[in-house]
C-alpha positions in Angstrom: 149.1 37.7 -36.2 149.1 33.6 -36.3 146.9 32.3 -34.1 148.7 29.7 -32.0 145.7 27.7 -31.1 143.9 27.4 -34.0 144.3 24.1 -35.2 145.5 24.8 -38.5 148.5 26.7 -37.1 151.3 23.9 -37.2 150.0 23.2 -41.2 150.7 27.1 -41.6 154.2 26.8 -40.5 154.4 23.3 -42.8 153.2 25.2 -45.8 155.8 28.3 -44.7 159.0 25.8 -44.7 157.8 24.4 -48.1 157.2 28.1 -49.4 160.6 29.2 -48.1 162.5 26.1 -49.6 161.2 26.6 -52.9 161.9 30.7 -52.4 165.9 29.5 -51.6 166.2 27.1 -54.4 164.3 29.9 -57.0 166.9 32.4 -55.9 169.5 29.9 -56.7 168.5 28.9 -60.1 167.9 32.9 -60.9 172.0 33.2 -61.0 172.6 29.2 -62.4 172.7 27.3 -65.7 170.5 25.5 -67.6 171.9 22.2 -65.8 171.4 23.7 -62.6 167.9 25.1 -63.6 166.6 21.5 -64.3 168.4 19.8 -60.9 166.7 22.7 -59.0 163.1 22.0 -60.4 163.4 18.7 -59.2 164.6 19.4 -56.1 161.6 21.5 -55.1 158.9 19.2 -57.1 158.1 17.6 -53.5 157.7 21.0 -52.0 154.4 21.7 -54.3 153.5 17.7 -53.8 153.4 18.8 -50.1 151.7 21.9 -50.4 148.9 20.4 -53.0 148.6 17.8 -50.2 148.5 20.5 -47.2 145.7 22.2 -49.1 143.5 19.2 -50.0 144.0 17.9 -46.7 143.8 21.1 -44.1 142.5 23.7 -46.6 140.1 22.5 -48.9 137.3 25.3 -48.0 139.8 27.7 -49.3 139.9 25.8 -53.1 141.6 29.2 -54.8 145.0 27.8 -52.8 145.2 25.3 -55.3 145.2 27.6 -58.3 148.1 29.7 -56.3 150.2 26.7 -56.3 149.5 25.8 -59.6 150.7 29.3 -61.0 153.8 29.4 -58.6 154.8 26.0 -59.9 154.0 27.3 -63.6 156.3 31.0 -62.7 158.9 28.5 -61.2 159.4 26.8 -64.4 159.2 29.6 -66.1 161.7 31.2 -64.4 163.9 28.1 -65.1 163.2 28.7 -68.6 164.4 31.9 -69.3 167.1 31.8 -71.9 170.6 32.4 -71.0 172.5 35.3 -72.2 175.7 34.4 -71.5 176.2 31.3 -69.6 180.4 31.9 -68.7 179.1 34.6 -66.2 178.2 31.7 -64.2 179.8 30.9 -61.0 179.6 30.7 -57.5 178.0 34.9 -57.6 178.4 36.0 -61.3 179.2 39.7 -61.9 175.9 39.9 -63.8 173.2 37.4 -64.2 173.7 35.2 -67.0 169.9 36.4 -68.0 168.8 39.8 -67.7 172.7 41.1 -67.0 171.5 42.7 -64.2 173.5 43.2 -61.0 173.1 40.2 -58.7 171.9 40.6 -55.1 175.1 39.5 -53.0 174.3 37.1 -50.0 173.9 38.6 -46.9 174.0 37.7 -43.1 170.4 37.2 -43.4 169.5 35.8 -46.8 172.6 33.9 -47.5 172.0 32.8 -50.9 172.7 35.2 -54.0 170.2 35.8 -56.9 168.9 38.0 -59.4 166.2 40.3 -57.6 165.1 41.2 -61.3 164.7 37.4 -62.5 163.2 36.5 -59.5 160.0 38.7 -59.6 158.8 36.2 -62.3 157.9 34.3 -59.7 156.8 37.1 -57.0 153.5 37.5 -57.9 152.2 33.7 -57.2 154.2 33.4 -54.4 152.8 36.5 -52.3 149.3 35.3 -53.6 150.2 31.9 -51.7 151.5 33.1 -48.8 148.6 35.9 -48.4 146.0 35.1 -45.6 143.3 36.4 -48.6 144.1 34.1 -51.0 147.0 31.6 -49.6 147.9 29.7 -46.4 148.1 32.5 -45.0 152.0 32.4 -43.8 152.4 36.1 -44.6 151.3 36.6 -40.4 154.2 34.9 -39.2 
């Protein structure tokens, strides 16, 4: 559990809405084209300026967060990279993802945006590792 007096709390929370932005917009370019996969990348490039800057600035005796971000930025683009298998699937919630041609998670009341769970691991493993109280910011106890 967060500890609301500790005076790193409200940079947790920062660091969780950059986390969760860059989660929404991965999940979005897991179902989208190569277009799409480039706007996306830029869109969330000021999330990772922010959390670099939240971790030099309120973290810096934890150095391995650094690293995390480092290899979540490197999984993001990788999961931008992966080639298409058939881009005309595309559309607003393809019958199968134009990548792996796996059966896309449909939004939900409480994840409203639709991706490809299978697509998205790529970047799962860096992003648990940042959010992890061991090894990240520790917005995993919110």
């Amino acid at each position: 559990m967060l500890d609301l007096d500790d005076p790193r709390t409200p940079h947790v929370f920062a660091a969780s809405s950059q986390l969760d932005l860059i989660l929404d917009y991965c999940k979005r370019i897991s179902l989208s084209g190569a277009d799409g996969r480039r706007f996306m990348l830029e869109v969330i490039r000021p999330a990772f300026a922010a959390l670099r800057w939240l971790a030099a600035h309120h973290f810096a005796d934890v150095p391995h967060i650094a690293d995390a971000i480092a290899k979540l930025k490197r999984q993001s683009d990788e999961l931008a990279g992966l080639p298409l298998r058939d881009p005309a699937q595309l559309g607003r919630l393809p019958a199968q993802c134009p990548v792996c041609a796996g059966k896309p998670n449909p939004p939900s009341e409480y994840d409203p945006v639709g991706y490809c769970s299978t697509c998205l691991d790529v970047i799962m493993p860096a992003l648990l590792r940042v959010r992890s109280c061991e090894a990240g910011f520790g917005t995993e106890a919110i």
